[in-house]
C-alpha positions as CSV (number, residue, x, y, z in Angstrom):
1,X,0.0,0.0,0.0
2,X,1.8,3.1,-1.1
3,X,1.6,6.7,0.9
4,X,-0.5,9.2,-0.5
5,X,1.9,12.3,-0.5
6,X,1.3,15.8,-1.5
7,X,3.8,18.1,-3.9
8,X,6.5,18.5,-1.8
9,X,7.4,22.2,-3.3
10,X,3.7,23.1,-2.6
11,X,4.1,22.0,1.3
12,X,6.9,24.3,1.6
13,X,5.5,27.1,0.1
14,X,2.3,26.3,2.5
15,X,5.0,26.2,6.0
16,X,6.4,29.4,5.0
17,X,3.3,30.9,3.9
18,X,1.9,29.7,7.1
19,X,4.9,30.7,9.5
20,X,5.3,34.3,8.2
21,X,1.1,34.3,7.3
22,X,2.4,36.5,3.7
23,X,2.9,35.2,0.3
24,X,5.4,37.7,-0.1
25,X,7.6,37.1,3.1
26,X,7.5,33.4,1.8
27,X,8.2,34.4,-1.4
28,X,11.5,36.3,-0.2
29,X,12.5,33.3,2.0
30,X,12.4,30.6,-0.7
31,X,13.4,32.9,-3.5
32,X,10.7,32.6,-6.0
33,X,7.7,35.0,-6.7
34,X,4.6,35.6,-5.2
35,X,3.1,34.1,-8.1
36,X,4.9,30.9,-7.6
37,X,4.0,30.6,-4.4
38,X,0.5,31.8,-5.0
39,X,0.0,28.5,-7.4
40,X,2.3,26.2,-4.9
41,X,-0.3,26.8,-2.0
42,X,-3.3,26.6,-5.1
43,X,-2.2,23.2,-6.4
44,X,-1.9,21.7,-2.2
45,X,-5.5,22.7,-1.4
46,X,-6.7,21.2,-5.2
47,X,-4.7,18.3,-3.9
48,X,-6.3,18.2,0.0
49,X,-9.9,19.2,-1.3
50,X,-9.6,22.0,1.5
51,X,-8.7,25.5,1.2
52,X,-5.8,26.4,3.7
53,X,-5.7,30.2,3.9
54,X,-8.3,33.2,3.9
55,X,-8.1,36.6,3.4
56,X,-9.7,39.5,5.8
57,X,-8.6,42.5,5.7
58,X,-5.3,42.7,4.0
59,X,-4.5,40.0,6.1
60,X,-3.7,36.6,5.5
61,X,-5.1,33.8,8.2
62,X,-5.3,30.3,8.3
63,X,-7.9,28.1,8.2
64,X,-9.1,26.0,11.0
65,X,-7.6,23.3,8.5
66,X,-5.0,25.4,7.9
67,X,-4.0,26.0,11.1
68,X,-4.1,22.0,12.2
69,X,-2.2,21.5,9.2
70,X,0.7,23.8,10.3
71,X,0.9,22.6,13.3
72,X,1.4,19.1,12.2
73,X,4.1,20.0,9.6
74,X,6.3,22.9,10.5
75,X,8.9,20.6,11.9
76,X,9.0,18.3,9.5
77,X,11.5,20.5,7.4
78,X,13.4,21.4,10.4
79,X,13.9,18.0,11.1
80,X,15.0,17.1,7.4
81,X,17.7,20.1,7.3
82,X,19.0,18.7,10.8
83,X,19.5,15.5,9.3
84,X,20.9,16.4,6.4
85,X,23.4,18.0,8.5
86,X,24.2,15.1,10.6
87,X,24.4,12.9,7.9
88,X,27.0,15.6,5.9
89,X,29.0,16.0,9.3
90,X,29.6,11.9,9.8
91,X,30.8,11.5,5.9
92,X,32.8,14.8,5.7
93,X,36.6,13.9,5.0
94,X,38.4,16.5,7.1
95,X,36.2,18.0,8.9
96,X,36.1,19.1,12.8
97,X,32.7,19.9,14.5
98,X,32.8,21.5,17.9
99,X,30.3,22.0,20.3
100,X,30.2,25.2,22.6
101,X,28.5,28.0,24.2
102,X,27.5,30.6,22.4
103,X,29.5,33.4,24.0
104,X,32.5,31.0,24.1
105,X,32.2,31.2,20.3
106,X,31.7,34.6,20.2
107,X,34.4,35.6,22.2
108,X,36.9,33.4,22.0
109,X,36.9,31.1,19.0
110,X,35.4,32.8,16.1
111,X,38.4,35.8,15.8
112,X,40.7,32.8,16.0
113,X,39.4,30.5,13.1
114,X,40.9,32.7,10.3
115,X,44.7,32.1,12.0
116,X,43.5,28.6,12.3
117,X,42.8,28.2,8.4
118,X,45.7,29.2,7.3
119,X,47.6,26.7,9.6
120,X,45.2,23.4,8.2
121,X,43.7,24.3,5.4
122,X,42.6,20.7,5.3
123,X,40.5,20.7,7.8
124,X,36.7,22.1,7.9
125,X,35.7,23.7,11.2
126,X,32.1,23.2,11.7
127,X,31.0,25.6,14.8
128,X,27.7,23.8,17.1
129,X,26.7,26.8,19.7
130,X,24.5,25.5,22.1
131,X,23.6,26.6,25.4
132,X,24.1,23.6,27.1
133,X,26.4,20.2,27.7
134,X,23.4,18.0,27.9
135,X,22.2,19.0,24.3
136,X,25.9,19.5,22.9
137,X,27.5,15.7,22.9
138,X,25.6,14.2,20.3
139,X,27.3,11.7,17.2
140,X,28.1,14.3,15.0
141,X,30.0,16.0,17.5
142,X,33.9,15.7,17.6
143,X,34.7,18.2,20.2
144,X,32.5,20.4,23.1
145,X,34.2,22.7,25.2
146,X,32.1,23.9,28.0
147,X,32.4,24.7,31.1
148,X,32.4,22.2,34.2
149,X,34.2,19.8,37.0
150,X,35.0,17.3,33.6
151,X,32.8,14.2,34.9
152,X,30.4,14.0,31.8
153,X,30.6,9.8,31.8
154,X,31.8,7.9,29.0
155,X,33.9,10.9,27.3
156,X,37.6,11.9,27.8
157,X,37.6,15.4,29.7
158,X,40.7,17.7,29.5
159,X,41.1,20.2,31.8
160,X,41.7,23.7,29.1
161,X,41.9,26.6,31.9
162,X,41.2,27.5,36.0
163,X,38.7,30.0,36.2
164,X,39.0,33.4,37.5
165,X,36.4,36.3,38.0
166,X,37.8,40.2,37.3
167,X,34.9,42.7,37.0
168,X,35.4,44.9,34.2
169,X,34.1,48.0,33.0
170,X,33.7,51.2,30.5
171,X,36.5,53.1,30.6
172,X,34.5,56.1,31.0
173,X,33.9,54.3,34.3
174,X,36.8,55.2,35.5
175,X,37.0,59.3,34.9
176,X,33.1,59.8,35.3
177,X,31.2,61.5,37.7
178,X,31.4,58.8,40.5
179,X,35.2,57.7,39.1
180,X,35.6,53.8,40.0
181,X,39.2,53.9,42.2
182,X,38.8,51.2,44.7
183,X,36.0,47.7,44.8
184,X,33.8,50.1,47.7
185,X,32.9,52.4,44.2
186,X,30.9,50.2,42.9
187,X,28.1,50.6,45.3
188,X,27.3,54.2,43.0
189,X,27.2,52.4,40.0
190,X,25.4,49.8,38.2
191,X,26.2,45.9,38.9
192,X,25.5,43.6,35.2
193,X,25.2,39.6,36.5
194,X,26.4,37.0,34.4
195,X,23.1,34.1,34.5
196,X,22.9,34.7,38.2
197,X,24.4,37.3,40.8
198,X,26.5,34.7,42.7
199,X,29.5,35.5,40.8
200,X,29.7,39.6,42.6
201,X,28.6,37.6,45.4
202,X,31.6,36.0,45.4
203,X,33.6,38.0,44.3
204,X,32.6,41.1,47.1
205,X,33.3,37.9,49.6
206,X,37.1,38.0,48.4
207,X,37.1,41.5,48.8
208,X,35.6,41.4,52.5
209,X,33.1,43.9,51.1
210,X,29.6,43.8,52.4
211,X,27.6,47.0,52.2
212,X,26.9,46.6,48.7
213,X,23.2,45.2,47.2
214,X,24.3,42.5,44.6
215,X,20.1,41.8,44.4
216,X,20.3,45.1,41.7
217,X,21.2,45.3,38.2
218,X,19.8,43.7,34.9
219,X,20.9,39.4,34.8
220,X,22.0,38.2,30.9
221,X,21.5,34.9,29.7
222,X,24.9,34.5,28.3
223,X,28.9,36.2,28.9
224,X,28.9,38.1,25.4
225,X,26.1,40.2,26.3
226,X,26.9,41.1,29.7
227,X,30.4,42.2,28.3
228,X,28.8,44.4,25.4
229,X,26.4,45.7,27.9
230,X,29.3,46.8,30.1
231,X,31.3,48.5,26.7
């Protein structure tokens, strides 16, 4: 008994029609004309017997069909380009895919790659930013570098660097109205926390400084935007 598929072409014009709810957004996004996808979405509801979209003032809205439709299939391409990847990563002859955080990347790795190029030009660096360990050590990863005690069973864990908290700074910080001279300054000015405030915590500990709120000041999700929000 064979499956009963639909034109393939016409299912993606239908998930980005559906995602961005404009023929012309999807249009932009798969690189065809409004026309084309106009006739894509045309020849899916000839083919379902159902119409998918509806128009009400200027704007474009599902269907109830529509809308259970969507919701059914908007991973389905998601999940194709991710295994395509995979499957590319396992079979590619000198390549290197490495896991890490995002700000790690950001920071650290990216301004390095080009040196790194030159060095192996044999070898193609494939960067995976993730938030997370847990989600980083899949199959088609060769390398993660994230940060941690190192007992992440069944892998090999070398130990790259000790960490060390410094608080940094503008330096306009420094010559401002409320100039930053000694660690008892900072209570005039703005703390930024890194995920959670128990690194100033910390850090004030060291100093043996504890008239200062650490409870104030915005909390980033990741290192590269705490650092831009401090520049």
């Amino acid at each position: 008994m064979s499956r009963r598929l639909p034109p393939l072409n016409a299912v993606k014009a239908f998930e980005a029609a559906a995602r961005h709810l404009s023929f012309t957004r999807a249009a932009e996004e798969l690189f065809v004309t409004q026309a084309a996808v106009s006739h894509q979405i045309k020849a899916l509801e000839d083919f379902l017997g159902l119409k998918l979209f509806r128009r009400k003032n200027r704007s474009l809205l599902l269907t109830e069909e529509g809308q259970s439709y969507f919701l059914d299939i908007k991973d389905i391409f998601t999940q194709l380009a991710d295994a395509t990847d995979r499957l590319l990563a396992r079979s590619a002859i000198g390549s290197l895919t490495v896991s890490m955080s995002p700000s790690f990347a950001i920071q650290w790795l990216v301004p390095r790659l080009a040196k790194f190029s030159e060095k192996n030009p044999d070898i193609d660096v494939r960067i995976k930013a993730v938030d997370t360990e847990a989600s980083s050590l899949t199959d088609d990863v060769d390398v993660a570098i994230y940060y941690g005690l190192g007992n992440w069973p069944g892998l090999r864990a070398d130990k790259l660097r000790n960490e060390v908290l410094i608080p940094v700074c503008s330096p306009m910080l420094l010559n401002g109205p409320k100039p930053l001279s000694k660690p008892s300054d900072l209570k005039h000015h703005t703390l930024l926390h890194d995920m959670s405030r128990h690194d100033w915590q910390a850090w004030f500990r060291q100093c043996g400084i504890s008239d200062i709120n650490v409870n104030q000041g915005p909390i980033f999700s990741h290192s590269s935007l705490v650092l831009q929000a401090a520049a």
